[in-house]
N, C-alpha and C positions, 0 to 999 in steps of 0.2 A: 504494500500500500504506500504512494506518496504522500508524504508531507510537506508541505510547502515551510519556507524557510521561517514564515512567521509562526505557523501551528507548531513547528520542531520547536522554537523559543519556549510558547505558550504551555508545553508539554515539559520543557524544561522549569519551566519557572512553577508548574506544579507539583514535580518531585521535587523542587527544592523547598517547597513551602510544608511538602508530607516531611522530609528531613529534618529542617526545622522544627517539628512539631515534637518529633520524637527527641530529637535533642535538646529541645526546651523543659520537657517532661523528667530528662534524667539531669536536670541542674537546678541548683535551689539559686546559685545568685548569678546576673548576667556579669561577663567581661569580655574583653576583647584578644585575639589571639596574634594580634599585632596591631600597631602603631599605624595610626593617619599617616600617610604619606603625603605634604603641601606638593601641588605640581603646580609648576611656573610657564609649561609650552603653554599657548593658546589663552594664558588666564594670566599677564604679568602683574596681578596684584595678588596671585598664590590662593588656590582652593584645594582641599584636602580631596583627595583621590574619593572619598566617600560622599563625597558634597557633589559632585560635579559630572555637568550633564554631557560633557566632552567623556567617551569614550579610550581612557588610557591605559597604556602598560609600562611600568616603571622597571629600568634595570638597574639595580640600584651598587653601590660602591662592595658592597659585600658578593654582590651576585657576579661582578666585572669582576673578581679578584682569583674563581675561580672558573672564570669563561672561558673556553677554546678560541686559541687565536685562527682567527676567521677574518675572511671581508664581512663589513655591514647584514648585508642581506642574510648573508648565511647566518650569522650571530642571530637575528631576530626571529630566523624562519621559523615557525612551531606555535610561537607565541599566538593568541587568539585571535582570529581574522589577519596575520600575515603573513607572505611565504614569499619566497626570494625568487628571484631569475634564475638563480642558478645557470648563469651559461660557464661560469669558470670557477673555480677556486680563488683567481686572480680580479675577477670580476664577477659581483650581486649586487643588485640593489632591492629592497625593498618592495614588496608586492602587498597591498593594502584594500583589503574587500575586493580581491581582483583585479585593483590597477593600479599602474605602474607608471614608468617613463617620465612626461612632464606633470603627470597629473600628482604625485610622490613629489613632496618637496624632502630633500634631506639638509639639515643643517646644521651651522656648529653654531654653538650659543645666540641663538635664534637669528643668524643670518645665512644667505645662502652659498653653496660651496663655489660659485663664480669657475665650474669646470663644464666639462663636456659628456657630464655622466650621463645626461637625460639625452641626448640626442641615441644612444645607441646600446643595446644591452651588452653590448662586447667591453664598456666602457665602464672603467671603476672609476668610484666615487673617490676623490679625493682626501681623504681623511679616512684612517685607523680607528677602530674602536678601540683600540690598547691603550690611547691618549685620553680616555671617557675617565670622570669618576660617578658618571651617571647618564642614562640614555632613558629618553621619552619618546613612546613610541604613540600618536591620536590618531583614532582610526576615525576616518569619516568627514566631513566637510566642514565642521562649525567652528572651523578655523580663523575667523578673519581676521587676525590677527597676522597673517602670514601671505594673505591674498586668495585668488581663485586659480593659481599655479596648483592651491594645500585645495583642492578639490577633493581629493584620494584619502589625502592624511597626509599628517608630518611623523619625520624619526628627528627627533632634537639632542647633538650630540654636546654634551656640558663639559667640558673639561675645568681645570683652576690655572690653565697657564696663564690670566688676568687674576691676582690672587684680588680675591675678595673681602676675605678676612687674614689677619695675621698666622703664620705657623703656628702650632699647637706647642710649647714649650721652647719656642724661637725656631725649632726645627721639628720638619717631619718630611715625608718620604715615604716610598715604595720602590718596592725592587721584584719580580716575578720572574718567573723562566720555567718552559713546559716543553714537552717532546710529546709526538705523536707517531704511532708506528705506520699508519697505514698509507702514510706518504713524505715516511722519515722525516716530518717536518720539526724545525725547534724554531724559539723564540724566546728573545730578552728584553725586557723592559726596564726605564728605571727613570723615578719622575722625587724631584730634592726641591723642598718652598723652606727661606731661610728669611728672616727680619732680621733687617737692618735700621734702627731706631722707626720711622714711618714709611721706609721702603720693604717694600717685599719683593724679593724675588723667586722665580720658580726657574726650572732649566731638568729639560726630559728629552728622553730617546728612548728610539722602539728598533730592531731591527727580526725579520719575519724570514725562514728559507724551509721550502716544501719542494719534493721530487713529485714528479706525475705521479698519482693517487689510485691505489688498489680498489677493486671492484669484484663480486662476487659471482659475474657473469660474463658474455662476452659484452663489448660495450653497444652495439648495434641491436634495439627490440628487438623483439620475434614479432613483429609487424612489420618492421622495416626488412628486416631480411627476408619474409614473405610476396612483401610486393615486389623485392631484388628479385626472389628467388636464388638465392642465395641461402649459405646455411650456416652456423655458430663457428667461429673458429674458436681457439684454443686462448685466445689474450683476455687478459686479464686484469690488464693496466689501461687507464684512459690518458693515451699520451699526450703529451704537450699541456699540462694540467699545471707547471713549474709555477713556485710566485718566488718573487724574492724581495724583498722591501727595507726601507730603510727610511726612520722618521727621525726629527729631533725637532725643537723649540725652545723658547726660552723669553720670559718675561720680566713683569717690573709692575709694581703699584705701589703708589702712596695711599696712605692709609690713613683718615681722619676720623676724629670725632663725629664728621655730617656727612662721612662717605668716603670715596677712594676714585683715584682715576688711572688707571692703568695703559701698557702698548704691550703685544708681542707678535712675535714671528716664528717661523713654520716651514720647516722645508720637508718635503714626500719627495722620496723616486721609490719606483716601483718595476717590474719587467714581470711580465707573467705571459703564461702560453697562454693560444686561444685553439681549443681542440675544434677538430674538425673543418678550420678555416683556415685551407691550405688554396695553393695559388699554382698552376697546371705546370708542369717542366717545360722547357724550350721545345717546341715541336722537333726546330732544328739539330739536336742536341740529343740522341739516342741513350746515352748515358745517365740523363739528366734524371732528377726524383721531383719529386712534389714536393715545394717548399713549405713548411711549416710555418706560422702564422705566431709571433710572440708583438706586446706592445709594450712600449718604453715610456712610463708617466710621467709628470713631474710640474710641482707646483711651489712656490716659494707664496708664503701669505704674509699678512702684515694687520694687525686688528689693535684697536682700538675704543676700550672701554669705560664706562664709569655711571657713578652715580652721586647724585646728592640730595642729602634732607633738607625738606623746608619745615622751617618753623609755622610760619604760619601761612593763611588761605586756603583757595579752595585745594590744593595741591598739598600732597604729603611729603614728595622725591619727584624730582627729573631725572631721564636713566638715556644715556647717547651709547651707540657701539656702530662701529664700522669699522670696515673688511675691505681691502685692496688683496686682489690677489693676480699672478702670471702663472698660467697653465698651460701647458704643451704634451702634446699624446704622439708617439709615433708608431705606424704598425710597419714591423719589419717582418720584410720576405726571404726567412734565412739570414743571412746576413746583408740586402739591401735594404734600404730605406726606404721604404713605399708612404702611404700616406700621411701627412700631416696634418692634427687639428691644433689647434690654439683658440682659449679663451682669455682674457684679462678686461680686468674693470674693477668696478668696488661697487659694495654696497651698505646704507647705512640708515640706522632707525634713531630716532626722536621719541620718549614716552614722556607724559605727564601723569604719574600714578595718584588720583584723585585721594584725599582726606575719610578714612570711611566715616560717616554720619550715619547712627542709627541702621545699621544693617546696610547703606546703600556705600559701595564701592566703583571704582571704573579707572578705568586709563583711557587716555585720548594719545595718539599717536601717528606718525608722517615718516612713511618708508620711499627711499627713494634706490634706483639700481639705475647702473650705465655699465653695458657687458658687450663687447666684441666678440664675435665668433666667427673663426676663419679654418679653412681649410684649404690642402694642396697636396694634390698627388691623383691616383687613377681612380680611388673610390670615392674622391672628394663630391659626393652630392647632393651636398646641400654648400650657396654660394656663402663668403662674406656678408657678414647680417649684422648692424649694429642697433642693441635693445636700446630701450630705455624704459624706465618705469616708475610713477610716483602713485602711493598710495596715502590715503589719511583716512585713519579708523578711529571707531570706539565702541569701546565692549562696555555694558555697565552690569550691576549685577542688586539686588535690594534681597536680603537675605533676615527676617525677621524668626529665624528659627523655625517654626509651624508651617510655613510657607515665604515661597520667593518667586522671585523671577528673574528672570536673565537673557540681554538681549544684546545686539552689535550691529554696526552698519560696518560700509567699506566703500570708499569711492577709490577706481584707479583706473589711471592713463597707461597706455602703453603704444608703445608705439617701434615696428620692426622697416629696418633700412636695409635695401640687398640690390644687385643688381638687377635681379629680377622683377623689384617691385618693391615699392612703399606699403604700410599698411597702420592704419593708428586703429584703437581702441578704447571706447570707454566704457567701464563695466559697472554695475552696482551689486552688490552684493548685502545680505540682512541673515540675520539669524535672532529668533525669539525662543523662547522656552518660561516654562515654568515647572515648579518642583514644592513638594509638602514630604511633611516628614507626619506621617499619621498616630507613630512611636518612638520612641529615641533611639531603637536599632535600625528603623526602616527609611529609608529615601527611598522616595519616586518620582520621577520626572520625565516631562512631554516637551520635545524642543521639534522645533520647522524653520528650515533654511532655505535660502536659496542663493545659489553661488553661480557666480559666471568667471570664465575662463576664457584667456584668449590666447587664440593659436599659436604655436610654437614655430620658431622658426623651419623645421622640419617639417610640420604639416601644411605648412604656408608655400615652403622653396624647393622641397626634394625636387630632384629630377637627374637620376641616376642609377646604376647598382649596388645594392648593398648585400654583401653577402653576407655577411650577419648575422642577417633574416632570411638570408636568400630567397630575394626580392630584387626589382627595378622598381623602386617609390618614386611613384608622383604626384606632388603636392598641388593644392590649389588656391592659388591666392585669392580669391574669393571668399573662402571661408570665411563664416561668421562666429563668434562668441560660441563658447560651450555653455547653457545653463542646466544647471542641478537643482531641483525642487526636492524635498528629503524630508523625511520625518521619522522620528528615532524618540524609541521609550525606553526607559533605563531604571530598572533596580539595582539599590545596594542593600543591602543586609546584612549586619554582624553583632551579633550577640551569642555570648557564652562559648560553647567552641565551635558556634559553625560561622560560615561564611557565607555568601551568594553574592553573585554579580551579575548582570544581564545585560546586552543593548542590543535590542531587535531595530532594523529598520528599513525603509522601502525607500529608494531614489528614483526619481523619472528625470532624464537628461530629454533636453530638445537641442537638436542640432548635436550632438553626440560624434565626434571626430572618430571618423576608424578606418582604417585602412583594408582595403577589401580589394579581392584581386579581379581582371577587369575582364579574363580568360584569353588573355592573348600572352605570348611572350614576344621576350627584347629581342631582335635580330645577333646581337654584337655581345653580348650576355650570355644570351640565351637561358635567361632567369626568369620566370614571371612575371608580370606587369602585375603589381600593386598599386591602388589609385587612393587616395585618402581622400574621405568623403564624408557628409554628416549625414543620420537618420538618428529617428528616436529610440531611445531604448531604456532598459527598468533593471535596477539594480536592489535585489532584496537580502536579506540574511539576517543574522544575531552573530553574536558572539559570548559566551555562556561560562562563568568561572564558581568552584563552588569548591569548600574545603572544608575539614570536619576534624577537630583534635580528639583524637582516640582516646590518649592518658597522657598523661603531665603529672610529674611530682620533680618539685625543684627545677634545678635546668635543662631536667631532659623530659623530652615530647613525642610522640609517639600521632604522625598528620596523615591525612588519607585526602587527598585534591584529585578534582578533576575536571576538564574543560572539553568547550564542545566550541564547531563554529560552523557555518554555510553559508555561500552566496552562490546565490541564483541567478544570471544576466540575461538578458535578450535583447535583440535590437529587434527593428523592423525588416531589416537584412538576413535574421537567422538567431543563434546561438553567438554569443562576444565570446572571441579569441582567447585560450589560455586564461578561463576561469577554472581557479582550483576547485576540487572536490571538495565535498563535508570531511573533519575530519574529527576525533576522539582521543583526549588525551586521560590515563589515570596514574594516579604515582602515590607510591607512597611513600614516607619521611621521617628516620630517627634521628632529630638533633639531640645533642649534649653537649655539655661543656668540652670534653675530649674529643669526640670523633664527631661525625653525620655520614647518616647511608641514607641512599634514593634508589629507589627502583618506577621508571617511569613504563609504562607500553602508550605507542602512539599509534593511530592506526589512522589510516589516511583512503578514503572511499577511492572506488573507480570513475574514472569521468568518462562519459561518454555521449555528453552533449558538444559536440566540436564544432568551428566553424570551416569554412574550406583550407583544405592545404594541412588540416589540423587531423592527427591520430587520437585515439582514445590510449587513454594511459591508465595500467592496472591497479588495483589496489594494491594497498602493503602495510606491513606492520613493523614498526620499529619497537628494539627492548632495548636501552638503556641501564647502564648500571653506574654510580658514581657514590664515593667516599672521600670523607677531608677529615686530616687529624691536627689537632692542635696542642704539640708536644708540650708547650709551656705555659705556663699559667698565666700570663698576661696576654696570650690568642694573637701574639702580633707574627707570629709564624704559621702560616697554613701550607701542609703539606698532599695537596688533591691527586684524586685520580678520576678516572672515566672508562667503563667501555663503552663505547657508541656502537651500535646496531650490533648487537649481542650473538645474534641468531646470524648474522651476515646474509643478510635479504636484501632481493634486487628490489630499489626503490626509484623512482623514475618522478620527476617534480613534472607535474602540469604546465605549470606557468612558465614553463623554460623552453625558449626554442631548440636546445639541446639536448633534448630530453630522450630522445631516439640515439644519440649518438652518444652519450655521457649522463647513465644514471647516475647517481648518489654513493658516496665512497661507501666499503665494505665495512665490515670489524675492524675496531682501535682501538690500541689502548693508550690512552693520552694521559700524562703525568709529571706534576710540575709542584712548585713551591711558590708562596708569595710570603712575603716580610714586606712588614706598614711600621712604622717608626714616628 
């Protein structure tokens, strides 16, 4: 029997309420089984992860400390309603209720990465999560805080290289280092914040190296080699999988009594392979092989931050940051130099974080961006495009305990220059909601948005091949605005030792950009003709968290969690592109003072709603195993371990166009230390 993505919620949200019952039954006084978490993406005047009608996932400094070093995307993948590109090891980005690319804004302390990650899935984002001492993950639109770019959701990368506050005893620090076997990878971190009377400084390096990556099968589906006709060889490695990275930074802030104002700087290079995106040998040249496809990153940033109190008015703090950054990407053929991209520019926001009075709070706020995009070489297809962007918002919020409300506008320009064509935009964007607390364990809340988007330079100027997607994209500069109309209901719940979370929601896009192939192919290619186009289409799901304390006496705990998610897309044109499956997570949890065990199982549905060009991808099931011991009584050494996919199951990511050629690595055992000082 189907269930549609709302009734699966509705069905969730009433075992969690029989759960509940029963766990209310066996406890005489309520408590909580962990700590409000304030989240500052989307809300810069700070709402408590339980209050709030934004849709978040917190990673927090204890959960980075024993994270597997991964790109972005992968790091997040699993978490509820998001899952990554997965086209490399070397490159992921973020996939968010099914979408991705420009519609995924990624950031570092709430500005944008000023790279060329969104133009192409082959393309990594320019920042490490190893530099994180926290990531915010908002799934869904009521962003406006960030523009109609955050249509999808934002990932908000927070680091302290702007120190905010003073060292913890003048000095403190970290230091990590992990190994992985199933593609010999290791990695060393190490991040030092020191005061100096009202100076602080920070100064960190990261450096990442992984061989092509073990696999449990051959790397080609049994779909794909069906329609080859062709049959499993014997490998067992996804080649050309290599990353190698190398980061470092280093800051400065003074520090006052009404605030601080800080600068720092950032340099990444990166090299990593791109499997399967190989380039034909010399016809001429008998001898010749098929070259292999790795790309060369690299970005040097420069940020600037701060903040101050006011005494008095309607204003409590003014808050400035801004970002210059130079980024260059090269894809090499073997050892030539084939194409070139280049982004540089900066970008830079203005807050006035309003005075709360009586429950009512807000910020007003003026973001501006100026971004060059250029490329050179054979797959250059999309031309020289110079953005521009200014936005001016305000989110308010009136929160009287029993009930509130919470709303936002956003006005913004934008405006793209190319030789192909000029293009300006003006967009409006609104979000309203309201919320009651009918108990002091329970919030509920009703919010309706509506977000516009304007086209990206890629769907405005393609005209070329891209083998990536293996595609010939062409764009239309015609395009109009993308609008999102959305409506999203949200439980939190936590009393005594259970938990619940919910956010069901339904979006209808008019004018809906998508790239849709046109049934011809390129003469000179010989790749398909992909046309980008707009129709209507309807975005539904939930995403569903819920956790239960078994036993607890003193510091040890005994937790049973578990998560559920779905989105269901359609256009007018069919089924949307590279929507993941429903999937189920359950785990369960023994903290102590000395050790923690976790045993997760994730299980991930089959899809088989696809659009053209597109395979249906199986289900799987991932088991998990992971322990951390904390030899010394002050917890500032943690020594972890991991096996990822326990069972060594072929898993194969939906949303990745390389998902037929490079499932998901096999069994790992990954093992490492961190010291915090």
């Amino acid at each position: 029997m189907y269930l549609s993505p709302v009734s699966r919620a509705a069905l969730l949200t009433a075992l969690g309420w029989a759960a509940f019952a029963g766990a209310a039954a066996a406890q005489d006084a309520p408590r909580s089984t962990q700590l409000e978490e304030v989240i500052v993406t989307g809300t810069p005047f700070g709402v408590t992860d339980r209050a709030s009608l934004l849709a978040v996932e917190v990673l927090d400094e204890e959960d980075l400390a024993v994270a597997p070093a991964s790109t972005l995307g992968d790091l997040v993948n699993g978490l509820p309603g998001v899952r990554s590109t997965n086209f490399a090891p070397g490159a992921s980005r973020p996939v968010i209720r099914g979408l991705s690319g420009p519609r995924v804004q990624v950031l570092t302390n709430g500005l944008g990465m000023i790279d060329a990650s969104s133009v192409s899935p082959d393309h990594q984002v320019a920042v490490d999560p190893a530099e994180a001492r926290r990531i915010e993950i908002v799934r869904g639109p009521s962003t406006l805080v960030f523009g109609g770019s955050a249509i999808g959701g934002v990932v908000n990368i927070i680091d302290d290289r702007i120190p905010t506050e003073p060292a913890e005893g003048g000095l403190d620090g970290h230091v990590s280092a992990q190994t992985s076997t199933v593609d010999d990878g290791t990695s060393f971190g190490a991040r030092l914040k020191a005061n100096a009377g009202p100076l602080v400084f920070t100064v960190d390096g990261f450096t990442r190296s992984a061989s092509d990556y073990d696999i449990p099968v051959f790397p080609e589906s049994q779909r794909l080699l069906d329609e080859e006709g062709e049959a499993a060889g014997d490998e067992r490695t996804v080649e050309n999988t290599f990353v190698e990275l190398d980061q470092y930074g280093a800051g400065v802030s003074w520090i006052g009594s009404r605030g601080y104002i800080g600068a720092s700087v950032k340099h990444v290079e990166t090299t990593y392979g791109v499997p399967g995106h190989a380039h034909e040998p010399d016809p001429l040249d008998p001898d010749a092989e098929e070259e292999s496809v790795s790309i060369g990153l690299e970005q040097t940033r420069y940020d600037l931050r701060g903040e101050l109190a006011l005494d008095t008015g309607l204003f409590s703090a003014a808050r400035l940051s801004a970002g210059w950054a130079d980024y260059s990407h090269t894809e090499f053929e073997g050892d030539e130099t084939g194409t070139r991209f280049f982004s540089d520019g900066y970008e830079g926001r203005f807050e006035l974080i309003q005075r709360e009075r009586n429950g009512w709070q807000g910020v007003v706020g003026l973001q501006l961006l100026d971004r060059t995009f250029d490329a050179v070489g054979d797959e250059a297809y999309v031309p020289r495009t110079d953005i521009a962007e200014q936005g001016l918002y305000t989110v308010q919020r009136f929160d009287r305990g029993g009930l509130g409300f919470e709303g936002g506008l956003r006005l913004d320009e934008r405006s793209l220059e190319s030789v192909a064509g000029d293009r300006d935009f003006s967009n409006i964007s609104a979000s309203a909601g309201v919320f009651f607390r009918p108990s002091a364990p329970l919030f509920l809340g009703l919010s309706v948005a509506r977000n516009e988007r304007a086209p990206s330079e890629v769907e405005l100027f393609a005209q070329g091949a891209h083998v990536a997607t293996g595609a010939f994209e062409v764009g239309d500069i015609d395009l109009d605005s993308e609008v999102a109309t959305s409506i999203e209901g949200t439980v939190h719940f936590a009393s005594g030792p259970f938990e619940f979370d919910l956010h069901a929601y339904h979006a209808d896009y008019d004018g809906f950009i998508d790239l849709r192939p046109t049934g011809l192919d390129e003469v000179d290619s010989g790749l398909p003709v992909f046309a980008y186009v707009q129709t209507d289409a309807t975005f539904q799901g939930f995403e569903a968290e819920a956790s239960y304390r078994l036993w607890e006496s003193g510091d040890r705990s005994l937790d049973l969690s578990g998560a559920a998610d779905q989105v269901r897309a359609s256009t007018d044109l069919g089924p949307a592109a590279r929507i993941p499956p429903w999937s189920v997570t359950a785990g369960v949890d023994w903290t102590s003072r000395l050790f923690d065990v976790g045993l997760e199982v994730r299980h991930v549905a089959e899809q088989d709603r696809t659009a053209a060009f597109e395979r249906p991808t199986d289900a799987y099931t991932l088991v998990n195993l992971k322990g951390a011991v904390r030899p010394f009584a002050d917890r500032d050494v943690i020594l972890f371990a991991e096996v990822a996919n326990l069972t060594d199951e072929e898993a194969r990511e939906h949303a990745s166009f390389q998902k037929d050629i490079a499932p998901q690595p096999g069994r790992s055992l990954r093992a490492g230390v961190t010291y915090r000082f």
